[in-house]
C-alpha positions in Angstrom: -65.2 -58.2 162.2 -62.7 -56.1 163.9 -60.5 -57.3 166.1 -57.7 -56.6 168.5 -54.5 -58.5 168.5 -53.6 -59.4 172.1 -50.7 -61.8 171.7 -48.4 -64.2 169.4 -47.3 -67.3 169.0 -45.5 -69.2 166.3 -47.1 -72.4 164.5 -45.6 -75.3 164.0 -43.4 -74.1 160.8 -42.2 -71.3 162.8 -44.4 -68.6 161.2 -45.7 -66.0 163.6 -49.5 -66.2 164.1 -51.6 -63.3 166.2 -54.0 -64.0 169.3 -57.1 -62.0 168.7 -59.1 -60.7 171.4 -62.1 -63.1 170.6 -60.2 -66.0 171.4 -58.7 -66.8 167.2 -55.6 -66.8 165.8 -54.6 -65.2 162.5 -51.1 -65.8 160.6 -49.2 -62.6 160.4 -46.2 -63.5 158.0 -43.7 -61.8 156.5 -43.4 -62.9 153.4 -41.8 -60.6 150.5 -42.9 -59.3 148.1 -46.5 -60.8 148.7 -47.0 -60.0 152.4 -44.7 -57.5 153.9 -44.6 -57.2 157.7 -41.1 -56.5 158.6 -42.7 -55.8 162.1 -43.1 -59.2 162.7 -39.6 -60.4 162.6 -38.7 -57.8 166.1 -39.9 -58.4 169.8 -40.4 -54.8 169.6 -42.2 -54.3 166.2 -45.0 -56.9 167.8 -45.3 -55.4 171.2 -46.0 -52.4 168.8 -49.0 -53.9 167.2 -50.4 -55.3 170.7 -54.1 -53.9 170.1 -54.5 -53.2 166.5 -57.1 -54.6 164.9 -57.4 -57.0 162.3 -59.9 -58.3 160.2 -61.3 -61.9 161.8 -62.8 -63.7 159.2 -63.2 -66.8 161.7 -66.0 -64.4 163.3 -67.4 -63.4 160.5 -68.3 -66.8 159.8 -69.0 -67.8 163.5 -66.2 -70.4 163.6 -65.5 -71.8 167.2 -62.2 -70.0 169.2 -59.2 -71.6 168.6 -57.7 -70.3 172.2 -59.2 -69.6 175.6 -59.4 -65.9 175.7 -58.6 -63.3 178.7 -62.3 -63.2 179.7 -62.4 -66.9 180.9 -64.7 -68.0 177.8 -63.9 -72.1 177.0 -62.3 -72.9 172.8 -64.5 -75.7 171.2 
């Protein structure tokens, strides 16, 4: 499912991980040549992606939120 990217963080190893609208997270890395996101590593290259959507394959398979989103709803 679909679904907008409404923040970031960075995970314990320092790897930059996107909020999604319903309330996961999803590791964005830049990681050459296998994953390359050179828009991660700028303030301004993520402020750029702010509502793009990404694939959430925790929704797909129902998995609880990992954060509480912008809508009030409570993470398990």
């Amino acid at each position: 499912m679909k679904q907008a990217i409404v923040g970031y963080h960075k995970d314990e190893e320092s790897h930059w991980v996107a909020r999604l609208k319903c309330g996961h997270n999803q590791h964005v890395r830049h990681n050459p040549p296998w994953m390359v996101r050179q828009w991660v590593t700028t303030p301004a290259g993520r402020e750029g992606k702010l509502g793009v959507l990404l694939n959430c394959v925790k929704c797909d398979q129902n998995a609880p939120m990992d954060w509480i989103t912008p809508a009030g709803n409570v993470s398990d």
